[in-house]
PyMOL Python script that loads the backbone (N, CA, C, O; Angstrom):
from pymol import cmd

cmd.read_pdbstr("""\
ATOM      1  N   UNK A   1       0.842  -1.156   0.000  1.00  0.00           N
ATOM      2  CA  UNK A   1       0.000   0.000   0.000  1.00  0.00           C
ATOM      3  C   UNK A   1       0.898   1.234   0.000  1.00  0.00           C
ATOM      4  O   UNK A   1       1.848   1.306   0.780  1.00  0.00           O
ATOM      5  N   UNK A   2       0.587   2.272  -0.929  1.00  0.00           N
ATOM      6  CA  UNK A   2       1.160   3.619  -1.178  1.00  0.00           C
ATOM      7  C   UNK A   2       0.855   4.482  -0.526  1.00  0.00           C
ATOM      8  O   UNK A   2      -0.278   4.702  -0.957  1.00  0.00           O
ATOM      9  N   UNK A   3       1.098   5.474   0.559  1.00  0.00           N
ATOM     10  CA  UNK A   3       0.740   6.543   1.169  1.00  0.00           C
ATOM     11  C   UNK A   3       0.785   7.698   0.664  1.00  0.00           C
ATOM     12  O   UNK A   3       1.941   8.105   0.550  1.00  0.00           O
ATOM     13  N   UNK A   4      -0.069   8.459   0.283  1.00  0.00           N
ATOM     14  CA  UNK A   4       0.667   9.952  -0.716  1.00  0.00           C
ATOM     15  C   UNK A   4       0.166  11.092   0.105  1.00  0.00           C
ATOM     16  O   UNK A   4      -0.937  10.996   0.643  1.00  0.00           O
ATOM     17  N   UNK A   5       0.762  11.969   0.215  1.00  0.00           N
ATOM     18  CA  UNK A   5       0.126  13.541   0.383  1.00  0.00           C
ATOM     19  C   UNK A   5       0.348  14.644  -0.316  1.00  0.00           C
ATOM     20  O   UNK A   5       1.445  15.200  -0.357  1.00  0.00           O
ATOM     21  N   UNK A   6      -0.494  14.966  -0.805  1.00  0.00           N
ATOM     22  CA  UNK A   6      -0.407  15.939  -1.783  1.00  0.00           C
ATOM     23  C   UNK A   6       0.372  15.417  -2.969  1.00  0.00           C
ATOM     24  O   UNK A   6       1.080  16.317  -3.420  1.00  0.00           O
ATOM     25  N   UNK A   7       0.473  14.467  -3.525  1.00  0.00           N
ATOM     26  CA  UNK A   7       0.682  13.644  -4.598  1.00  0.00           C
ATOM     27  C   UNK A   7       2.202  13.512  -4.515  1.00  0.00           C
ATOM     28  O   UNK A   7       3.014  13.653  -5.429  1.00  0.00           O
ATOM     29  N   UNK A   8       2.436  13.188  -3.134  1.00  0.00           N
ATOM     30  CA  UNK A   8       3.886  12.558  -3.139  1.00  0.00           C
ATOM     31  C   UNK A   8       3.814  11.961  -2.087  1.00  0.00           C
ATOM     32  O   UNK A   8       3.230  12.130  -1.016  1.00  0.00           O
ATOM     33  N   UNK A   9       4.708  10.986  -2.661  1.00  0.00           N
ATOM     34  CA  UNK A   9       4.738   8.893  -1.655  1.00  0.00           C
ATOM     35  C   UNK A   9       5.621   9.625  -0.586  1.00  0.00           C
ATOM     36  O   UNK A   9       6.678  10.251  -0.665  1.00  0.00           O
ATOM     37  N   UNK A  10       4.553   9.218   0.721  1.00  0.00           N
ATOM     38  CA  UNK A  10       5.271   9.298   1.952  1.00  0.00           C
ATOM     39  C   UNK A  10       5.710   8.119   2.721  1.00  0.00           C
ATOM     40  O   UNK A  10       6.640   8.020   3.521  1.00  0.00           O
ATOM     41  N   UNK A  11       4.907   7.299   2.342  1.00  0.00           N
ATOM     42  CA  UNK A  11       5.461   5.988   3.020  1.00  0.00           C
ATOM     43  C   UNK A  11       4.665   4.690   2.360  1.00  0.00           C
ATOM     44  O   UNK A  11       3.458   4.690   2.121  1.00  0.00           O
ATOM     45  N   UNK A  12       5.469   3.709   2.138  1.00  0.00           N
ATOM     46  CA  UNK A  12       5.142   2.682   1.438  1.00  0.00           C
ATOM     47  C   UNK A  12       4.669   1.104   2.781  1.00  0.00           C
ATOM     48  O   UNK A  12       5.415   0.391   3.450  1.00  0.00           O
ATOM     49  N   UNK A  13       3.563   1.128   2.688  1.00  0.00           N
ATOM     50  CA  UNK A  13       3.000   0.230   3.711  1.00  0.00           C
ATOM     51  C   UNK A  13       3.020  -1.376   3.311  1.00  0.00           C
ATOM     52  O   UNK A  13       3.018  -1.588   2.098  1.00  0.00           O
ATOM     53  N   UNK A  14       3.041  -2.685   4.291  1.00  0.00           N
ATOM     54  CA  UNK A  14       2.797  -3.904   3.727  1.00  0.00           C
ATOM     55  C   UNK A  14       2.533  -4.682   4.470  1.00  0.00           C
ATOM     56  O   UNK A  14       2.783  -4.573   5.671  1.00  0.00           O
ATOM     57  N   UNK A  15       1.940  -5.698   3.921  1.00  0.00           N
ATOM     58  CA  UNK A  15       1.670  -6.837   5.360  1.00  0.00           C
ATOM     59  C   UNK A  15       0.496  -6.480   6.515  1.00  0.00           C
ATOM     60  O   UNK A  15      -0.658  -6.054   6.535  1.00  0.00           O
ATOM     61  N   UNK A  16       1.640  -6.975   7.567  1.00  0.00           N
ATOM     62  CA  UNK A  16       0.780  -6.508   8.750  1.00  0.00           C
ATOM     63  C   UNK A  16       0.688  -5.061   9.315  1.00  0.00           C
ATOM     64  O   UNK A  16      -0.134  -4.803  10.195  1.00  0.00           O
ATOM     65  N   UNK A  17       1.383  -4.278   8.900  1.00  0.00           N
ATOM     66  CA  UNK A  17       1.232  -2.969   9.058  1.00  0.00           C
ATOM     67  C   UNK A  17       0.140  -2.100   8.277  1.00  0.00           C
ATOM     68  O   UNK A  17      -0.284  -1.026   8.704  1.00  0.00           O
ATOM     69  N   UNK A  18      -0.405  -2.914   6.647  1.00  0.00           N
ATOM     70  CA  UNK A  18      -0.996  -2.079   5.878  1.00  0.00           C
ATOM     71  C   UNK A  18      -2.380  -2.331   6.470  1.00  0.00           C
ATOM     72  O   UNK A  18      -3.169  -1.486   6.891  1.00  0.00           O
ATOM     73  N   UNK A  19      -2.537  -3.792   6.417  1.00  0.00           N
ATOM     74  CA  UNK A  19      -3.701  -4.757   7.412  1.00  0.00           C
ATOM     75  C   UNK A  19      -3.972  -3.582   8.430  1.00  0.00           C
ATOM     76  O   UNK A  19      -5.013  -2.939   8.301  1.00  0.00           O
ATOM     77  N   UNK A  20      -3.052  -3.264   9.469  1.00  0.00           N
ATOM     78  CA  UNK A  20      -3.606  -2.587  10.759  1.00  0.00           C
ATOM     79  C   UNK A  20      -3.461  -1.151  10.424  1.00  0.00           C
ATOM     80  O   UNK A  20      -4.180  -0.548  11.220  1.00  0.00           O
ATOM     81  N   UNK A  21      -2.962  -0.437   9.746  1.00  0.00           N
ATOM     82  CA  UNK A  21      -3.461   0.797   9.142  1.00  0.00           C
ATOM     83  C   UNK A  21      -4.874   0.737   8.435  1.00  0.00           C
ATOM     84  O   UNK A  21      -5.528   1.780   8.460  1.00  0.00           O
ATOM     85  N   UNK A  22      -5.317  -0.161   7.924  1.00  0.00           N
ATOM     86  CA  UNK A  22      -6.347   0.202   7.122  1.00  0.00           C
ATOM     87  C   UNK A  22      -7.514  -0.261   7.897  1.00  0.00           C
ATOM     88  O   UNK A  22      -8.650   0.130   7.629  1.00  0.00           O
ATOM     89  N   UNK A  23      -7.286  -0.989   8.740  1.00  0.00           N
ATOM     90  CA  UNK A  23      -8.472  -1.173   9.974  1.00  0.00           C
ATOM     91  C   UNK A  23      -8.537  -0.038  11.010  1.00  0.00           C
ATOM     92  O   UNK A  23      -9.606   0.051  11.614  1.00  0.00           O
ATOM     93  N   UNK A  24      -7.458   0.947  11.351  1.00  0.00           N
ATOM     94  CA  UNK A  24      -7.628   1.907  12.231  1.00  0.00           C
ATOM     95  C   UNK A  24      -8.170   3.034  11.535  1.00  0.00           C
ATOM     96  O   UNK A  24      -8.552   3.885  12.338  1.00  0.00           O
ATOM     97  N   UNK A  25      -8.331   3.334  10.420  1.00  0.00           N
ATOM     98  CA  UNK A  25      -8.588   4.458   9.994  1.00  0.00           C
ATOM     99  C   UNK A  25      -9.622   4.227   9.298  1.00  0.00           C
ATOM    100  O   UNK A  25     -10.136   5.182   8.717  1.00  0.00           O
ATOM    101  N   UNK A  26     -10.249   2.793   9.158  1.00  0.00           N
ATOM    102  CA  UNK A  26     -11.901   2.497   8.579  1.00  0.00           C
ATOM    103  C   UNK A  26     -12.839   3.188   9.436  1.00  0.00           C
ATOM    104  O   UNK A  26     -13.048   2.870  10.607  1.00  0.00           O
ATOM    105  N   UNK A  27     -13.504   4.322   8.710  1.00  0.00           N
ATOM    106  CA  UNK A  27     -14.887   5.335   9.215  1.00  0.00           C
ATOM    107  C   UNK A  27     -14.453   6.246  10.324  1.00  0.00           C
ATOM    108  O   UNK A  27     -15.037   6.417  11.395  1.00  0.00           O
ATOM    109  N   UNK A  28     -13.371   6.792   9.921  1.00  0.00           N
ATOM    110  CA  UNK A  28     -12.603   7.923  10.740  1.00  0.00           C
ATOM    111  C   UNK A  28     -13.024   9.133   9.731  1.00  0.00           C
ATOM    112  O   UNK A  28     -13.270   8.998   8.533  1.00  0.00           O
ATOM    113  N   UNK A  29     -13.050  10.304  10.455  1.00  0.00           N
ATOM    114  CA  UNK A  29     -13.357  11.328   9.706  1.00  0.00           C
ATOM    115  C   UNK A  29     -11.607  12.354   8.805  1.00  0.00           C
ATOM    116  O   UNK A  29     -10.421  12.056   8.950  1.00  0.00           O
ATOM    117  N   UNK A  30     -11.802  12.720   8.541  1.00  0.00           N
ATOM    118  CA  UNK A  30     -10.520  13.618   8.012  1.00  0.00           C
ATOM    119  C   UNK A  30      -9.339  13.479   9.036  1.00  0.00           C
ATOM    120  O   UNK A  30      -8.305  12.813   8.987  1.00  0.00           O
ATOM    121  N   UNK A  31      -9.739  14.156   9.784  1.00  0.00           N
ATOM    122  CA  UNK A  31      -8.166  14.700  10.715  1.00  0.00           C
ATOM    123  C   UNK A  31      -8.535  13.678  11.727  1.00  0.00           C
ATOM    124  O   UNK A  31      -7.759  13.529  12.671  1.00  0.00           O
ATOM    125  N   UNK A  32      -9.655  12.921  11.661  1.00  0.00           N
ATOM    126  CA  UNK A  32      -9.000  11.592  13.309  1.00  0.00           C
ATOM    127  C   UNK A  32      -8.084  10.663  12.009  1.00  0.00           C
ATOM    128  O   UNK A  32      -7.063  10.168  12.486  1.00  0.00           O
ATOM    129  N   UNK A  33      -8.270  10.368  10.552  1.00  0.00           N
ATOM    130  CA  UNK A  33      -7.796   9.191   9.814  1.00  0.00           C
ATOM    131  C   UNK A  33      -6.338  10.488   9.738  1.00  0.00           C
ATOM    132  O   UNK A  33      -5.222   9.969   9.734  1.00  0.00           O
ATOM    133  N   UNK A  34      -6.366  11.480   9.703  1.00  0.00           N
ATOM    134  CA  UNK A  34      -4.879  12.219   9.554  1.00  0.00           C
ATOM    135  C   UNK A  34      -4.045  11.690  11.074  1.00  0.00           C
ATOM    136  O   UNK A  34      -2.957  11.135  11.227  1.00  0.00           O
ATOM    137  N   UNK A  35      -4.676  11.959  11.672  1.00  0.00           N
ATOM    138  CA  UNK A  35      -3.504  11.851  12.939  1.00  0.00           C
ATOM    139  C   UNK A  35      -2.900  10.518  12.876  1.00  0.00           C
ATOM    140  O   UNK A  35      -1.709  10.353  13.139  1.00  0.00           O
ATOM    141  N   UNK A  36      -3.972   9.202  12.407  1.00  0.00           N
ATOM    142  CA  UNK A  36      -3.238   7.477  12.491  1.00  0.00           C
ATOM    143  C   UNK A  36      -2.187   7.713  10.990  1.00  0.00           C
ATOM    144  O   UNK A  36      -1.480   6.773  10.627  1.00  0.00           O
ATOM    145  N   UNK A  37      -2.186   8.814  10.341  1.00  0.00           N
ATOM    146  CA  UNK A  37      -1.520   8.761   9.185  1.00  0.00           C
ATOM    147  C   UNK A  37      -0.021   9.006   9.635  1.00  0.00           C
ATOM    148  O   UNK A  37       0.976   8.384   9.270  1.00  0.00           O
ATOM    149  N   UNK A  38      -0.119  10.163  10.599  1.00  0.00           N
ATOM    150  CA  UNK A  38       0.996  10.568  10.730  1.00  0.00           C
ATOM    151  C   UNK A  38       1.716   9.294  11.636  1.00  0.00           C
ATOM    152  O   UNK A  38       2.841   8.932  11.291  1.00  0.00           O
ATOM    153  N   UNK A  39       1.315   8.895  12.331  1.00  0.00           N
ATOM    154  CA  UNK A  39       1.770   7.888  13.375  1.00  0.00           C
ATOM    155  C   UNK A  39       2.316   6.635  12.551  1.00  0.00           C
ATOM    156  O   UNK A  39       3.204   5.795  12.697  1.00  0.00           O
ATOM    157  N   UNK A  40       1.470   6.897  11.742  1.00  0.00           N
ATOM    158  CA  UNK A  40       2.539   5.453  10.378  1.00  0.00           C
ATOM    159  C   UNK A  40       3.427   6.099   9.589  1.00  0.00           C
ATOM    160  O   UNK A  40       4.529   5.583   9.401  1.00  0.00           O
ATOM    161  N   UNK A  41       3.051   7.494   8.920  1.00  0.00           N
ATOM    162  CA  UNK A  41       4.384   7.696   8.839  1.00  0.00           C
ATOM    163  C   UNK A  41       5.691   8.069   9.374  1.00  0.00           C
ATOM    164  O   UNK A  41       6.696   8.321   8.708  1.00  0.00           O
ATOM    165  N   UNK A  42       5.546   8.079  10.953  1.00  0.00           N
ATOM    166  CA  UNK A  42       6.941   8.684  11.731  1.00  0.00           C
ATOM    167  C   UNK A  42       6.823  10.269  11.619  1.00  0.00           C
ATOM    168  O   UNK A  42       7.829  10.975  11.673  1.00  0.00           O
ATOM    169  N   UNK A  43       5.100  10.971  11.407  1.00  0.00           N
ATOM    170  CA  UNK A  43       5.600  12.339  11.211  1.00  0.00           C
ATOM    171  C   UNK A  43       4.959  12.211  12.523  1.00  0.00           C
ATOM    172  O   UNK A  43       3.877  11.923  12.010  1.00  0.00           O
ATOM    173  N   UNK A  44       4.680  12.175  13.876  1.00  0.00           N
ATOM    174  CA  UNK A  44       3.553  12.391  14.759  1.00  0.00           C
ATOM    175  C   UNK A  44       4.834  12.813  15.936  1.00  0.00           C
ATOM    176  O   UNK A  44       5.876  12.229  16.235  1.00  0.00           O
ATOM    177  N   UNK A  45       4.277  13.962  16.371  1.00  0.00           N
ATOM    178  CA  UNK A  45       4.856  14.734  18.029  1.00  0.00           C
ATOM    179  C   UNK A  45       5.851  14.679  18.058  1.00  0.00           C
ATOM    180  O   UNK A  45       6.578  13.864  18.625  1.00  0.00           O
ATOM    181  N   UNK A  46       6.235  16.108  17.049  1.00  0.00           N
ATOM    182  CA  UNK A  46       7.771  16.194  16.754  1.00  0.00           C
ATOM    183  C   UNK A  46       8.253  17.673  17.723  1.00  0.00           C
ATOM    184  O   UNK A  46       9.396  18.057  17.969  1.00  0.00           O
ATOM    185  N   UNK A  47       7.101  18.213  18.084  1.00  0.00           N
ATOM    186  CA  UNK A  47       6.954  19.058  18.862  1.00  0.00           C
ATOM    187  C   UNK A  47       7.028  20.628  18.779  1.00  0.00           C
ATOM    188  O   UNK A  47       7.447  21.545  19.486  1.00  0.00           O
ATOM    189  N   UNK A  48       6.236  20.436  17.217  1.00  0.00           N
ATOM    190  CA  UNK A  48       5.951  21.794  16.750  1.00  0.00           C
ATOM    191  C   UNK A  48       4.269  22.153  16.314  1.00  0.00           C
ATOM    192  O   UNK A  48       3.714  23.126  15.801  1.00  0.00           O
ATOM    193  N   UNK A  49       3.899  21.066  16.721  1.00  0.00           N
ATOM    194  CA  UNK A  49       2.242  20.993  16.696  1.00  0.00           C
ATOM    195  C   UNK A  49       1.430  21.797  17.362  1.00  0.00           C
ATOM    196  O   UNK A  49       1.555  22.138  18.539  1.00  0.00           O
ATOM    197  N   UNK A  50       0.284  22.218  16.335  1.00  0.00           N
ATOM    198  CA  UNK A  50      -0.211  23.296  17.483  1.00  0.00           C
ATOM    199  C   UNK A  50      -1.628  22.532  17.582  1.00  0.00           C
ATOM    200  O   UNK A  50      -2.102  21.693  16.815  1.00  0.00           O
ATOM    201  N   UNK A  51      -2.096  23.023  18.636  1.00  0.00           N
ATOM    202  CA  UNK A  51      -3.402  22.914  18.855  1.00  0.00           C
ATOM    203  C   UNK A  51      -4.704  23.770  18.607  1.00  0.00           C
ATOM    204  O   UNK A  51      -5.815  23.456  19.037  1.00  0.00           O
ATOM    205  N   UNK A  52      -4.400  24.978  17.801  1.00  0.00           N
ATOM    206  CA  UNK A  52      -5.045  25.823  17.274  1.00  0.00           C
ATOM    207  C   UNK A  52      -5.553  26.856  18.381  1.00  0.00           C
ATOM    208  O   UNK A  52      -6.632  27.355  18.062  1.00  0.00           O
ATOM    209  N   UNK A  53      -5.167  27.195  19.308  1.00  0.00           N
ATOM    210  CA  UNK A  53      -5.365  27.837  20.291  1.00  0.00           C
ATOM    211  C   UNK A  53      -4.084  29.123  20.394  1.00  0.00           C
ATOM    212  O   UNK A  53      -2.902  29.013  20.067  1.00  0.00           O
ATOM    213  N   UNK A  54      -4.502  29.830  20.727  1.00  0.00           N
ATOM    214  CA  UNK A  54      -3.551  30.887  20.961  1.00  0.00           C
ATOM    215  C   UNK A  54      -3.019  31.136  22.005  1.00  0.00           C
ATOM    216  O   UNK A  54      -3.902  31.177  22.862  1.00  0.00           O
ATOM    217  N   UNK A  55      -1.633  31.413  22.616  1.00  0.00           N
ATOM    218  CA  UNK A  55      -1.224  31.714  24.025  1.00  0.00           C
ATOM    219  C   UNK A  55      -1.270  32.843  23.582  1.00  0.00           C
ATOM    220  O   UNK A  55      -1.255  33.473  22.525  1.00  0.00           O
ATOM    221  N   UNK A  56      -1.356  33.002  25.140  1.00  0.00           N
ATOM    222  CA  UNK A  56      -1.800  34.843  25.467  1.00  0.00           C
ATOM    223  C   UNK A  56      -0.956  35.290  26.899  1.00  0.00           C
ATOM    224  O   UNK A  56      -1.355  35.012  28.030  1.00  0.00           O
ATOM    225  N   UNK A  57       0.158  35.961  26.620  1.00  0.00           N
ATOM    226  CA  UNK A  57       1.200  36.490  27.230  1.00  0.00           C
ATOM    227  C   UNK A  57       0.724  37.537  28.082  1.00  0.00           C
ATOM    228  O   UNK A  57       1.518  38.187  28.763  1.00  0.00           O
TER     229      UNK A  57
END
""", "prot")
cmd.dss("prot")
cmd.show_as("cartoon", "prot")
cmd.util.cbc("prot")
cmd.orient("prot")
């Protein structure tokens, strides 16, 4: 299985990994099936993530 974003291969899936990727992200909406994306590809809590909230100094 091919992973793409924005029409470039981020990670190439197989086996038992593609198996349990494609069962975690069956009837997930956008950004809950984005977050198991990132977690397969090694992009997840690199620690520049925001939470869309603003600090206020």
């Amino acid at each position: 299985m091919l992973v793409y974003w924005y029409n470039k291969l981020v990670v190439t899936l197989a086996g038992k990994q593609a198996t349990k990727f494609l069962r975690q992200i069956d009837g997930l909406d956008g950004a809950e099936a984005q977050l198991v994306m990132a977690r397969f590809t090694g992009n997840f809590k690199r620690g520049n993530e925001r939470d869309g909230k603003q600090s206020r100094k």
